[in-house]
N, CA, C and O atoms as CSV, one atom per row, in Angstrom:
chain,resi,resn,atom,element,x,y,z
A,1,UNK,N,N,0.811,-1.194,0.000
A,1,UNK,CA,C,0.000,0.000,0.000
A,1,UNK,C,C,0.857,1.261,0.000
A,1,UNK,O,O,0.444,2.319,-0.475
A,2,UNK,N,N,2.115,1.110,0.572
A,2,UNK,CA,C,2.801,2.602,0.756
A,2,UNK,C,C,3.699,2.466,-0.451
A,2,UNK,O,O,4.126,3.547,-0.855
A,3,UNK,N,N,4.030,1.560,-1.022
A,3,UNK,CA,C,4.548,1.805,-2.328
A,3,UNK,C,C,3.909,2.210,-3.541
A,3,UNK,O,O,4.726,2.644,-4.353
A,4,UNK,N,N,2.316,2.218,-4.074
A,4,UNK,CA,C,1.609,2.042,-4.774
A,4,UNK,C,C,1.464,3.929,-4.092
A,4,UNK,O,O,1.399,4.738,-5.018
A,5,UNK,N,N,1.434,4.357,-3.126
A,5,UNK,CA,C,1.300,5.642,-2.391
A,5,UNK,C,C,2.365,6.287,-2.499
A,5,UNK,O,O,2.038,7.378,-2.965
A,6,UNK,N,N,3.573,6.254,-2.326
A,6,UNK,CA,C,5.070,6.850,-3.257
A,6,UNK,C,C,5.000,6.845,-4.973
A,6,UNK,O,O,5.212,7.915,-5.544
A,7,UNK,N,N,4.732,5.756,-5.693
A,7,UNK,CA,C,4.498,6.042,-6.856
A,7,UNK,C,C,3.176,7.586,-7.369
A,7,UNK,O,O,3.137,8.312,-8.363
A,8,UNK,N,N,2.607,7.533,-6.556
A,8,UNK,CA,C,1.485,8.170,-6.963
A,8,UNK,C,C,1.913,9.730,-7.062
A,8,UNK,O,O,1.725,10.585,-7.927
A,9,UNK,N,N,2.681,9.737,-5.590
A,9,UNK,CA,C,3.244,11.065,-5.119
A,9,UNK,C,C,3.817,11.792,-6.162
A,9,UNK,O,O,4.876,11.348,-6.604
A,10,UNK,N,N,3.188,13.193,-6.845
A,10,UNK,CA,C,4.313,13.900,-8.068
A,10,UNK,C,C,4.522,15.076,-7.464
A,10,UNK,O,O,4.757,16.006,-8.235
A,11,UNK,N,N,4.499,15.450,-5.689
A,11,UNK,CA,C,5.367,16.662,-5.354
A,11,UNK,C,C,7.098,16.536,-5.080
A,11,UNK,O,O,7.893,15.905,-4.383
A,12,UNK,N,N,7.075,17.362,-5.904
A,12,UNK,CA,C,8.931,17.410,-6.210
A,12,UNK,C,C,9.293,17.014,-8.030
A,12,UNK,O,O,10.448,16.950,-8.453
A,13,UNK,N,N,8.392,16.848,-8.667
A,13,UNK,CA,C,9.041,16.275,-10.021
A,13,UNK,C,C,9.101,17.342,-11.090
A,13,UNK,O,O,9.642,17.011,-12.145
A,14,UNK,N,N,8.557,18.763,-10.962
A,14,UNK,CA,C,8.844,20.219,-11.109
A,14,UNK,C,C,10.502,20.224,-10.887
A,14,UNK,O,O,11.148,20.678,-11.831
A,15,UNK,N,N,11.086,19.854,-9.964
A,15,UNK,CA,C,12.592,20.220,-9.239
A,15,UNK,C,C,13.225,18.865,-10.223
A,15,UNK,O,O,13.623,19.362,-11.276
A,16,UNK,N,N,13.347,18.024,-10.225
A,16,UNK,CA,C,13.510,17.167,-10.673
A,16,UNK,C,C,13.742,17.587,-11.687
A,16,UNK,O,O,14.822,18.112,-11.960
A,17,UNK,N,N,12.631,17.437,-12.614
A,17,UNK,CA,C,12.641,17.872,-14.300
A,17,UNK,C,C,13.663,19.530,-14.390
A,17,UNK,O,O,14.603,19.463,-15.183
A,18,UNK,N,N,13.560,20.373,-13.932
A,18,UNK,CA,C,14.463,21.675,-13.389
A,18,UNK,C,C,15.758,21.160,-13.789
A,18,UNK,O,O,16.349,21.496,-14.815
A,19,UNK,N,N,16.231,20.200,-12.794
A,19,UNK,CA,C,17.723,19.552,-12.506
A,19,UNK,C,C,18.184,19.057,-13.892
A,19,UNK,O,O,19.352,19.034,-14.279
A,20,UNK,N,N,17.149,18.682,-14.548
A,20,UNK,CA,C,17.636,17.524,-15.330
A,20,UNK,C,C,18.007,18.534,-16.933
A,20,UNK,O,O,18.826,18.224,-17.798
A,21,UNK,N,N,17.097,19.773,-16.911
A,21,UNK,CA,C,16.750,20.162,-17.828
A,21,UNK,C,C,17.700,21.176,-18.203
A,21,UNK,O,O,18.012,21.402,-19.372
A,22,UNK,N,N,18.309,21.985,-16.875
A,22,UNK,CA,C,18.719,23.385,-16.555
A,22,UNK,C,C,20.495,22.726,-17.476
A,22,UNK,O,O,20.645,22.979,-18.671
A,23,UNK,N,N,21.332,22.131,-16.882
A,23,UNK,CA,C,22.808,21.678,-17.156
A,23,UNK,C,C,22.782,21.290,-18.699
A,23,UNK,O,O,23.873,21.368,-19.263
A,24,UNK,N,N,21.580,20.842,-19.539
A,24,UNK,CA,C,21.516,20.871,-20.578
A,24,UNK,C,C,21.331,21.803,-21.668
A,24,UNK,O,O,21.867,21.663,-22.767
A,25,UNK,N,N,20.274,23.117,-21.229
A,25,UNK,CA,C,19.966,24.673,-21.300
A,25,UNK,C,C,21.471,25.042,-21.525
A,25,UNK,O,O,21.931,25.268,-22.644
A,26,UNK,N,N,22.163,25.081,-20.422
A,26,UNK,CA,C,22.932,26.308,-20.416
A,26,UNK,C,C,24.021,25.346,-21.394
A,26,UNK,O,O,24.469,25.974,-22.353
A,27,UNK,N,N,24.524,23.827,-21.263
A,27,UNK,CA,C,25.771,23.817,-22.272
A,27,UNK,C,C,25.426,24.283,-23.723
A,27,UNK,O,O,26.298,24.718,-24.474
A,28,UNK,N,N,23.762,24.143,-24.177
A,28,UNK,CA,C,23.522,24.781,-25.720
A,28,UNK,C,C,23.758,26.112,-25.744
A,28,UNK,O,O,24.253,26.635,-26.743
A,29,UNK,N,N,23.398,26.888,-24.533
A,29,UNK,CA,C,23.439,28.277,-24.850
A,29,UNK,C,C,25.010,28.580,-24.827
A,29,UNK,O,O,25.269,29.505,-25.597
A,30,UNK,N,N,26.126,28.074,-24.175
A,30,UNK,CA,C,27.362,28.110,-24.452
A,30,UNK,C,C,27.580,27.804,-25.629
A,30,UNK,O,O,28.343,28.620,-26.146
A,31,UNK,N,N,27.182,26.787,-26.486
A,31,UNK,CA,C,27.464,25.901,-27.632
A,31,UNK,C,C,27.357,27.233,-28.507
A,31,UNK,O,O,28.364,27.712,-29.027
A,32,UNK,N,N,26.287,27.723,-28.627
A,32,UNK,CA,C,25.699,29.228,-28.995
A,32,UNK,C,C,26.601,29.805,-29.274
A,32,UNK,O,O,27.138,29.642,-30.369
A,33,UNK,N,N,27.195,30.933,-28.086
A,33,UNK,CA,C,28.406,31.334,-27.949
A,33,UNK,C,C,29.160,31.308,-28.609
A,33,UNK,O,O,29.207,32.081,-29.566
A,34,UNK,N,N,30.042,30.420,-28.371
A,34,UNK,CA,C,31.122,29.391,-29.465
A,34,UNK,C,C,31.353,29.643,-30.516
A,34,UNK,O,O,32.325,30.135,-31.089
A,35,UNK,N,N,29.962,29.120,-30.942
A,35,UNK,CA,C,29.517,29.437,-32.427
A,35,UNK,C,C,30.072,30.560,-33.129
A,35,UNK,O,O,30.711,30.576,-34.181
A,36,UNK,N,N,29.478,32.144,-31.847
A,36,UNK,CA,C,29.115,33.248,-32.418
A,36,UNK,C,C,30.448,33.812,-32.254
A,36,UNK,O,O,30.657,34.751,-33.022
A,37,UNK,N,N,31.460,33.496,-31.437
A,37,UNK,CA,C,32.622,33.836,-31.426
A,37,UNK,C,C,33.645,33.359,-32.714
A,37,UNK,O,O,34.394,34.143,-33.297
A,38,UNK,N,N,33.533,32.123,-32.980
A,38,UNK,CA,C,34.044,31.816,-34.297
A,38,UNK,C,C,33.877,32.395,-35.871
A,38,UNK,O,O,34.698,32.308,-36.784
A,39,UNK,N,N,32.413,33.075,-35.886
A,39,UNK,CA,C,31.632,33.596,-36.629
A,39,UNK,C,C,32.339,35.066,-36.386
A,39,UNK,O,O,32.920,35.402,-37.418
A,40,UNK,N,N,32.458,35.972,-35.411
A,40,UNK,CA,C,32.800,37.278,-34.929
A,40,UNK,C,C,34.540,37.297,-35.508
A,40,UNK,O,O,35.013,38.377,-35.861
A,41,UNK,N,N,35.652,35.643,-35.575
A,41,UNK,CA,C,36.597,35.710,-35.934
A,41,UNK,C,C,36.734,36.004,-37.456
A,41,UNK,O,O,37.458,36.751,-38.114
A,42,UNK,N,N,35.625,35.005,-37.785
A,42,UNK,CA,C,35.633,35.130,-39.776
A,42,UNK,C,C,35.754,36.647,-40.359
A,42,UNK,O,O,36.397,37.227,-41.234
A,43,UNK,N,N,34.756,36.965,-39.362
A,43,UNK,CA,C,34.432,38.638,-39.862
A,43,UNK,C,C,35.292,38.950,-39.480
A,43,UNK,O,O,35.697,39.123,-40.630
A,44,UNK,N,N,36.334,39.323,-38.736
A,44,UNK,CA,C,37.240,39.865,-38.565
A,44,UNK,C,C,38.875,40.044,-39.141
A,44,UNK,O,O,39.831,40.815,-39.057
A,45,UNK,N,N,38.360,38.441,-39.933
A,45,UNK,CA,C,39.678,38.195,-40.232
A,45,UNK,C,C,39.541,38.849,-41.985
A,45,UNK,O,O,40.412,39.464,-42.601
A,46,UNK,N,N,38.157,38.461,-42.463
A,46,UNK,CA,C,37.877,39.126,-43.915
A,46,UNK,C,C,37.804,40.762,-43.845
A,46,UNK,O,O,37.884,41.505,-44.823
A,47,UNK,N,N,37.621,41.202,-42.365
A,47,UNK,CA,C,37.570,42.747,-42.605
A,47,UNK,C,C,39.328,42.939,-42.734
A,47,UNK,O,O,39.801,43.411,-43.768
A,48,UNK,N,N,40.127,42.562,-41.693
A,48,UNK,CA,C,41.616,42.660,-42.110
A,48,UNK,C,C,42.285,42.338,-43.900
A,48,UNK,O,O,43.063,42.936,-44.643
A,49,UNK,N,N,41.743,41.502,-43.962
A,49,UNK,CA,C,41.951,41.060,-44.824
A,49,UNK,C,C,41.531,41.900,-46.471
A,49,UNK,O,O,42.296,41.623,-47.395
A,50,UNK,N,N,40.544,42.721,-46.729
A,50,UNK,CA,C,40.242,43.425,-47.020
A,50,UNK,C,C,40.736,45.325,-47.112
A,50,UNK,O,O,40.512,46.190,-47.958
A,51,UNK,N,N,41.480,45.331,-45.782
A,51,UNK,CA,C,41.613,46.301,-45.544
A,51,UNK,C,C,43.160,46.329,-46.036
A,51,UNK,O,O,43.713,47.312,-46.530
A,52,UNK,N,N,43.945,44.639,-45.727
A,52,UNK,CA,C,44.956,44.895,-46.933
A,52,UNK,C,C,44.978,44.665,-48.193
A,52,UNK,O,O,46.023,44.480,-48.816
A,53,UNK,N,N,43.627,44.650,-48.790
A,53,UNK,CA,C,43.752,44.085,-50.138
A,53,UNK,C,C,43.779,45.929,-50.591
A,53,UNK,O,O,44.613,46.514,-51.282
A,54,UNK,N,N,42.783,46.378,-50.036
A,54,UNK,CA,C,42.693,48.011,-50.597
A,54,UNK,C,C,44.850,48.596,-50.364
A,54,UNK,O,O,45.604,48.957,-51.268
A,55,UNK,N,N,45.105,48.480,-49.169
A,55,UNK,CA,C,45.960,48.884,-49.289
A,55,UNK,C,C,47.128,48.573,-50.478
A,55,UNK,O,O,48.110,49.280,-50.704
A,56,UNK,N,N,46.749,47.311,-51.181
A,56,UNK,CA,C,47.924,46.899,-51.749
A,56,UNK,C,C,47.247,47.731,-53.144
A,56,UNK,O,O,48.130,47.937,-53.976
A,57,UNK,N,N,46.392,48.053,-53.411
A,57,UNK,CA,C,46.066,48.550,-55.011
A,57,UNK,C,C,46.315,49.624,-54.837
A,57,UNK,O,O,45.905,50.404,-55.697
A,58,UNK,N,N,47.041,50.157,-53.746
A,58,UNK,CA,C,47.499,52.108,-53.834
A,58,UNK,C,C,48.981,51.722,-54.575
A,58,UNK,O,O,49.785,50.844,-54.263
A,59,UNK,N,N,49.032,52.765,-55.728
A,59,UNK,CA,C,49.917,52.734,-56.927
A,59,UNK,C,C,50.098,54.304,-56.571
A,59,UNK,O,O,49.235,55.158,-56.773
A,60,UNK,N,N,51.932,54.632,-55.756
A,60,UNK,CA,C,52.419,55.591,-56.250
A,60,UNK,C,C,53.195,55.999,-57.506
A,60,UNK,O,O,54.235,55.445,-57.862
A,61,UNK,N,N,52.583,57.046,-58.169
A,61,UNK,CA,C,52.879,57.402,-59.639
A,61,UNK,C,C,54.027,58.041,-59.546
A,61,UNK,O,O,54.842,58.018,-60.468
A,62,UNK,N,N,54.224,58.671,-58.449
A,62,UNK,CA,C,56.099,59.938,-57.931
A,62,UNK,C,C,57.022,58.566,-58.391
A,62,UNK,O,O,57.672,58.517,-59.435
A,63,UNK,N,N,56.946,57.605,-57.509
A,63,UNK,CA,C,57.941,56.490,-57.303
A,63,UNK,C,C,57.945,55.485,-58.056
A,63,UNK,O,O,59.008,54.897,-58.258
A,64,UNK,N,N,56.858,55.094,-58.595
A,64,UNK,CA,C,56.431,53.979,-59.336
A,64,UNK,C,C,56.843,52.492,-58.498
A,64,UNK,O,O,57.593,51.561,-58.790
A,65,UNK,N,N,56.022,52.757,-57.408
A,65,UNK,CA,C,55.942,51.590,-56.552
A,65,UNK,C,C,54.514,51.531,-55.163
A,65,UNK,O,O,53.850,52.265,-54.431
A,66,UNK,N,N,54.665,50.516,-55.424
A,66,UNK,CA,C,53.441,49.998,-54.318
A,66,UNK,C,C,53.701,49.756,-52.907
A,66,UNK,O,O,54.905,49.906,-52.703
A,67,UNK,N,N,52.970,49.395,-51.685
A,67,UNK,CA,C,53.534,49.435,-50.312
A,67,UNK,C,C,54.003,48.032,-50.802
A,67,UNK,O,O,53.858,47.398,-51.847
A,68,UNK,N,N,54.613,47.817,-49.638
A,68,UNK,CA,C,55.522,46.800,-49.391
A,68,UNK,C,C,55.073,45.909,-48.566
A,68,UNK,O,O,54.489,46.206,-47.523
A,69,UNK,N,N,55.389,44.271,-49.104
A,69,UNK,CA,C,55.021,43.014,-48.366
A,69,UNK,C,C,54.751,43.646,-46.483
A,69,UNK,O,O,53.625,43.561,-45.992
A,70,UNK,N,N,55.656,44.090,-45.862
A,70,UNK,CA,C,55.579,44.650,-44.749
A,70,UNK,C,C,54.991,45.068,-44.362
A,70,UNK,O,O,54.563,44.698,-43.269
A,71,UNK,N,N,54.491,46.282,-45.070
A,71,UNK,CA,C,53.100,47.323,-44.698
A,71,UNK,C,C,52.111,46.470,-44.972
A,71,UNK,O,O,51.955,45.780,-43.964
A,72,UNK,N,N,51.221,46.098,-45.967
A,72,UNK,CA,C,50.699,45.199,-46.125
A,72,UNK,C,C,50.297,44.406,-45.476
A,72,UNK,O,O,49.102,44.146,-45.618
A,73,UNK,N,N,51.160,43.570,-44.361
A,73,UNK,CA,C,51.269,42.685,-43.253
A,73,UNK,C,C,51.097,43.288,-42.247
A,73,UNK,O,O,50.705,42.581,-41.318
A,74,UNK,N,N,51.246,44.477,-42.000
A,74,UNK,CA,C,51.279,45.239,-40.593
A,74,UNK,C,C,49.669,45.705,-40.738
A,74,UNK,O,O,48.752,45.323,-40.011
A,75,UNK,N,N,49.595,46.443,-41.640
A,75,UNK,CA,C,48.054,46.576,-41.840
A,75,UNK,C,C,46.725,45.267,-41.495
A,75,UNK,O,O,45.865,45.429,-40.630
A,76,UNK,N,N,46.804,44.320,-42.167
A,76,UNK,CA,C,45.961,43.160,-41.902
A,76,UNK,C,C,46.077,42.597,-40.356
A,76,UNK,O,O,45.126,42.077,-39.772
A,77,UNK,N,N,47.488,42.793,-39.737
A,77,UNK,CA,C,47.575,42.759,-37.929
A,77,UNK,C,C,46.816,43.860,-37.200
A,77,UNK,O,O,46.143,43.624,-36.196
A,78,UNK,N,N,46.898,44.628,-37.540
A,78,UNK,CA,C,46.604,46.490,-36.955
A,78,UNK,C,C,44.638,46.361,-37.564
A,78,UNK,O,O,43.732,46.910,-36.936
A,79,UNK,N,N,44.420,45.554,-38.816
A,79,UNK,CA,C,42.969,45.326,-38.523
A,79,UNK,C,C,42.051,44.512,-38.181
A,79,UNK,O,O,40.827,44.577,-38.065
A,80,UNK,N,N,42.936,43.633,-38.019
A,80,UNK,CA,C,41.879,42.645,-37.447
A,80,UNK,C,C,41.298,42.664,-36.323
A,80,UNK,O,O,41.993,43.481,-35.718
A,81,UNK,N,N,40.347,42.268,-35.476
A,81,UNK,CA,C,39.162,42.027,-34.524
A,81,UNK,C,C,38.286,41.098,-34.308
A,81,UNK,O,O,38.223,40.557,-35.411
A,82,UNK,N,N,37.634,40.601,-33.687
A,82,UNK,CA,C,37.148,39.270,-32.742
A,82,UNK,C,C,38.022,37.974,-32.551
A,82,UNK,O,O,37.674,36.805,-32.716
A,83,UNK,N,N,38.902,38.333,-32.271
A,83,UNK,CA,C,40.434,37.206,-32.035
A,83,UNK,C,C,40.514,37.531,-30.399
A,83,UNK,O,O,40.638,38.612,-29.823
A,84,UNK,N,N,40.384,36.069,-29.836
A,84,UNK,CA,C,40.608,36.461,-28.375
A,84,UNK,C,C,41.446,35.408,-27.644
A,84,UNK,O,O,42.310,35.536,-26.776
A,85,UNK,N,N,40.760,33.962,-28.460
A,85,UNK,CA,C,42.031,33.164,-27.475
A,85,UNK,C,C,42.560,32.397,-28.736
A,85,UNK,O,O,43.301,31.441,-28.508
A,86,UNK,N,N,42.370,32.595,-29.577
A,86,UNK,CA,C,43.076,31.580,-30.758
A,86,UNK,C,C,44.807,32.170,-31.221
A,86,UNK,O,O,45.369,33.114,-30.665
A,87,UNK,N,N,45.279,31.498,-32.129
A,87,UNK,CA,C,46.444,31.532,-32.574
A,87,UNK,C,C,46.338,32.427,-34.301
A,87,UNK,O,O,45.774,31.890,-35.253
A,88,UNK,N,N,46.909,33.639,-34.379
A,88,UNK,CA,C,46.681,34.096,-35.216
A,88,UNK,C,C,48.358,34.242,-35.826
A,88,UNK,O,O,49.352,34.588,-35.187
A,89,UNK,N,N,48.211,33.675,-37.908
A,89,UNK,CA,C,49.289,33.295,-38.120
A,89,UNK,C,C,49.357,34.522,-38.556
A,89,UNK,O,O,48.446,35.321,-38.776
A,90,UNK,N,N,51.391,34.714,-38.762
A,90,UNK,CA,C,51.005,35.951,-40.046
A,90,UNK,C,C,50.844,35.669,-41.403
A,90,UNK,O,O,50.969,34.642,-42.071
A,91,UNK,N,N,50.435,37.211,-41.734
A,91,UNK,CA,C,49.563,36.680,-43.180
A,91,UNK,C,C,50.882,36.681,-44.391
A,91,UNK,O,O,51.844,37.449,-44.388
A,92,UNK,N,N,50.630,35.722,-45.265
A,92,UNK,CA,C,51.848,35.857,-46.448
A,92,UNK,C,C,51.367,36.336,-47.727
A,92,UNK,O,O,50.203,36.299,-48.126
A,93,UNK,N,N,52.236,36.724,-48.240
A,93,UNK,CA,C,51.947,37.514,-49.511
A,93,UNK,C,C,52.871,36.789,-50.512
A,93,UNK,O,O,54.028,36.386,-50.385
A,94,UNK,N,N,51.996,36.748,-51.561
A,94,UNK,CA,C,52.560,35.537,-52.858
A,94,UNK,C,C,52.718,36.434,-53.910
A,94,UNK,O,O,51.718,36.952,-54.407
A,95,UNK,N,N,54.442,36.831,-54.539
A,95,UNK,CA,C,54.007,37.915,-55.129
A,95,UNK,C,C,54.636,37.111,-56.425
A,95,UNK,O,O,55.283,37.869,-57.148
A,96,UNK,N,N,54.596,35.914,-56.821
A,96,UNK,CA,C,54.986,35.261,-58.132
A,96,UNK,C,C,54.340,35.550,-59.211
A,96,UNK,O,O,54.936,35.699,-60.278
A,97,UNK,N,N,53.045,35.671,-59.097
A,97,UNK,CA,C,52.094,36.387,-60.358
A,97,UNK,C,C,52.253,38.094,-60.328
A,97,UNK,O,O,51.413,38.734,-60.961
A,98,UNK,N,N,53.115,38.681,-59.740
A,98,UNK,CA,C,53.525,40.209,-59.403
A,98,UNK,C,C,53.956,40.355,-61.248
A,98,UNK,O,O,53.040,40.767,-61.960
A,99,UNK,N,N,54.834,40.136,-61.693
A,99,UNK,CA,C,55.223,40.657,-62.788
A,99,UNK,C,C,54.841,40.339,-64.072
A,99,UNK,O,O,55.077,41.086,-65.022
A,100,UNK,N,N,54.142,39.053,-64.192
A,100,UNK,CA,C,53.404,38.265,-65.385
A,100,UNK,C,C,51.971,38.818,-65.530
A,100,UNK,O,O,51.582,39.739,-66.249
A,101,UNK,N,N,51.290,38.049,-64.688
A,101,UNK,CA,C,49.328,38.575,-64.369
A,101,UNK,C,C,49.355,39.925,-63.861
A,101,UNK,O,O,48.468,40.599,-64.385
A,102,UNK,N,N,49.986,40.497,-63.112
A,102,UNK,CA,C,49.442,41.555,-62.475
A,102,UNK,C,C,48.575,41.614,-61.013
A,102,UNK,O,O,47.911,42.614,-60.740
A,103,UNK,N,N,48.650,40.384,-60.053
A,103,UNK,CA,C,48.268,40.340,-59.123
A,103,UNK,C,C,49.362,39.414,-58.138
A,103,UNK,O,O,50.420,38.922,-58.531
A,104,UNK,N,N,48.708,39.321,-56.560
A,104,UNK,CA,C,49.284,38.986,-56.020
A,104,UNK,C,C,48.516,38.641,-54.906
A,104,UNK,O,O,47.561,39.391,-54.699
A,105,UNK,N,N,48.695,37.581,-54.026
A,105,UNK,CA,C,47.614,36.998,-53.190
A,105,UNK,C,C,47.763,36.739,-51.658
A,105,UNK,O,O,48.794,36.212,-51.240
A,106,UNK,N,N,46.966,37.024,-50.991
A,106,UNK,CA,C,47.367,37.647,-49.160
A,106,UNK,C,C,46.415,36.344,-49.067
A,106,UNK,O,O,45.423,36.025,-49.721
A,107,UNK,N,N,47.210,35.609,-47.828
A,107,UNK,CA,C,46.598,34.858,-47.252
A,107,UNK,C,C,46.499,34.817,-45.788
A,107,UNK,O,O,47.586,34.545,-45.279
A,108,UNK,N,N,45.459,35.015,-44.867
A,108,UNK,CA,C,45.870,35.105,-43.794
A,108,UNK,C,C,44.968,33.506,-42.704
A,108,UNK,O,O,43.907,32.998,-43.069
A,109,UNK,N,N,45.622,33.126,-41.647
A,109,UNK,CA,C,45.009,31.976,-41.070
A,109,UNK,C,C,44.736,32.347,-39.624
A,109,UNK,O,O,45.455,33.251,-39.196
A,110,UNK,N,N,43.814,31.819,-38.751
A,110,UNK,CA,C,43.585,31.956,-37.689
A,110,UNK,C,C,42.749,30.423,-36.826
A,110,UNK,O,O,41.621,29.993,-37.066
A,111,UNK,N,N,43.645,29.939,-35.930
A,111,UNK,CA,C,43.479,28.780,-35.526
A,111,UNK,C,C,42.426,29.257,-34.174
A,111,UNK,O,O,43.103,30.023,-33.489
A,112,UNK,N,N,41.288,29.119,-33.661
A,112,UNK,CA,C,40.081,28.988,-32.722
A,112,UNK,C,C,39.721,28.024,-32.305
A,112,UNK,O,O,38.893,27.343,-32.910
A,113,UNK,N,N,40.363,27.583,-30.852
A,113,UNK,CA,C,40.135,26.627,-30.312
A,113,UNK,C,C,38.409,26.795,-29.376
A,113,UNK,O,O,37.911,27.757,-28.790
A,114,UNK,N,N,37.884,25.308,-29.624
A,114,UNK,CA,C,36.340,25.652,-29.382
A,114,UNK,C,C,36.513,24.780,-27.931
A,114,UNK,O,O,37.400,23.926,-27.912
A,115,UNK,N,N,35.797,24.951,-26.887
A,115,UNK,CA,C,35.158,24.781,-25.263
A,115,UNK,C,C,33.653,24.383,-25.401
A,115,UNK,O,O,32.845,24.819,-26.221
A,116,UNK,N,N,33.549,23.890,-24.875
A,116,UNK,CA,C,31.597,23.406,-25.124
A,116,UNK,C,C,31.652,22.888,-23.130
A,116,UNK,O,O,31.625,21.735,-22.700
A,117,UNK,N,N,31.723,24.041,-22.392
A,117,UNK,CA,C,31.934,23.592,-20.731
A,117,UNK,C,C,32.734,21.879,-20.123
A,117,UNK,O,O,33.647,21.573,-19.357
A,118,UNK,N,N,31.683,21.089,-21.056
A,118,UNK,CA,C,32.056,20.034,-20.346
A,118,UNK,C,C,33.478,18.969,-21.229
A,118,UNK,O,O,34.250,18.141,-20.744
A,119,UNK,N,N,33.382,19.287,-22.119
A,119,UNK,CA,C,34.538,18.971,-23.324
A,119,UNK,C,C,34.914,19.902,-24.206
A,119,UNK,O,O,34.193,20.753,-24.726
A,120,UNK,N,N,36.502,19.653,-24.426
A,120,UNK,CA,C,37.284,20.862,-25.337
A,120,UNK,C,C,36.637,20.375,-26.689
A,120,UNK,O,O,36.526,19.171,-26.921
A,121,UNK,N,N,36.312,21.118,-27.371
A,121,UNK,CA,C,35.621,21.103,-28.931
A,121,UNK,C,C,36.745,20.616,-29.948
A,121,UNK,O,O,37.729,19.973,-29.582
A,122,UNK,N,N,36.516,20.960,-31.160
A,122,UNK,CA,C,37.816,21.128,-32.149
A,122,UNK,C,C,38.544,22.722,-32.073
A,122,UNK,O,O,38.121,23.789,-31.629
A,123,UNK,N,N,40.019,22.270,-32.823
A,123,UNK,CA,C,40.587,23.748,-32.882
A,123,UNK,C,C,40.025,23.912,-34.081
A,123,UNK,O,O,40.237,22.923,-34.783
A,124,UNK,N,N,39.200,24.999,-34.785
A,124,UNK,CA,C,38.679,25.739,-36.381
A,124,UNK,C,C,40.012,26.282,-36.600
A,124,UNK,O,O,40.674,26.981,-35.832
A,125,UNK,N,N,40.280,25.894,-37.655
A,125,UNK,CA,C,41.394,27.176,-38.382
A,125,UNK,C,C,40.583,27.616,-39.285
A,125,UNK,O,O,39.876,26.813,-39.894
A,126,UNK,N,N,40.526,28.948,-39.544
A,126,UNK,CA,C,40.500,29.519,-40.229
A,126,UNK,C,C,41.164,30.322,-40.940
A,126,UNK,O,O,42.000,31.075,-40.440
A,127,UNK,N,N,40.867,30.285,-42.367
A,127,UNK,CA,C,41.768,31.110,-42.946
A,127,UNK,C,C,40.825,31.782,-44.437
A,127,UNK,O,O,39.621,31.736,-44.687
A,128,UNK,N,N,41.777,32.274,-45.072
A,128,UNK,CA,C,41.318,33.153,-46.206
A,128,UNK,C,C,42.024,33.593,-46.893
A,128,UNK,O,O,43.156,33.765,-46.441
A,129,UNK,N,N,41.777,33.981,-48.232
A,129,UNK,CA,C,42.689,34.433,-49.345
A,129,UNK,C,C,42.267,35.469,-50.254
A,129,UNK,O,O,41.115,35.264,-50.634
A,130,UNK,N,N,42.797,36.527,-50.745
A,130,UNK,CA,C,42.380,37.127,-51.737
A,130,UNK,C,C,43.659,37.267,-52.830
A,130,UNK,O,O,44.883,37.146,-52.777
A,131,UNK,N,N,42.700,37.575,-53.797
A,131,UNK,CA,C,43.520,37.833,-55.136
A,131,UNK,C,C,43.430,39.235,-55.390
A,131,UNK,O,O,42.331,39.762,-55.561
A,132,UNK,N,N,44.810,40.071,-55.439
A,132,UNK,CA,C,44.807,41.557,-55.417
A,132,UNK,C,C,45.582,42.301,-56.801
A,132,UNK,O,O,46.806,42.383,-56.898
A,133,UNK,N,N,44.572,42.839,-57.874
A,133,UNK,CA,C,45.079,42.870,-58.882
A,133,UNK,C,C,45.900,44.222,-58.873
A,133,UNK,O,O,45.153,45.169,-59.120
A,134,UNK,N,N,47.566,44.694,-58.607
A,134,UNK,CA,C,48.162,46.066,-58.787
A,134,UNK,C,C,48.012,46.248,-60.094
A,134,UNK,O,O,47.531,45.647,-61.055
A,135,UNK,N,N,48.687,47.481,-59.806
A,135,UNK,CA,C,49.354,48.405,-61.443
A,135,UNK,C,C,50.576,47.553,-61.346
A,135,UNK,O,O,51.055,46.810,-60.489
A,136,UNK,N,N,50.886,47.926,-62.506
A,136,UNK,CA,C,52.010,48.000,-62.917
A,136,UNK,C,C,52.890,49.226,-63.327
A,136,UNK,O,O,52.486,50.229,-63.915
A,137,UNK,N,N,54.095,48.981,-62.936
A,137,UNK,CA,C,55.211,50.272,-63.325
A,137,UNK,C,C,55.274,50.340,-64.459
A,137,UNK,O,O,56.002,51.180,-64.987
């Protein structure tokens, strides 16, 4: 009789279901996160990335020369943003199609290691490339 009277009993299964439900809630809403931080790197790394592609199509006409692999590289460091715990490579510049085609190609990478609370995720690398068509002298 008092077992058939414990089964019946459903005060407390509100708390219960709570317990069971809550540790699962919050690792998605981290998972979330994650996500949006990896997403916040992309953009950041294509806005750098961008910001040296413009720089490399400035053609001084006084000198008859363009910035330099260096500047170039310092620029795409100096713009990038949403990089917080990952490994950011520097970016290289391929300038073998420089004197034939007329372009030259920035690549930059960024390794984002992912956390999900209860297990380390994968590391994302990311990376990206553009094709940057100069003048010529």
């Amino acid at each position: 009789m008092r077992v058939r009277k414990l089964f019946n009993d459903v005060r407390g299964s509100a708390a219960v279901e709570f317990a069971v439900a809550v540790p699962v809630l919050i690792v998605m809403i981290w998972g979330i996160f994650q996500v949006a931080m990896v997403l916040q790197a992309q953009a950041g790394i294509q806005q750098a990335l961008g910001e040296g592609a413009r720089l490399a199509t400035i053609f001084d006409t006084t000198t008859n020369a363009r910035p330099t692999n260096t500047q170039i590289s310092n620029k795409i460091v100096n713009a990038k943003f949403g990089m917080r715990n990952g490994t950011w490579h520097t970016p290289t510049i391929d300038t073998t199609n420089e004197a034939g085609s007329g372009y030259i190609v920035i690549n930059v990478q960024y390794d984002v290691p992912t956390n999900f609370l209860v297990f380390s995720g994968p590391t994302i690398t990311l990376s990206e490339s553009k094709r940057v068509y100069i003048q010529k002298a």
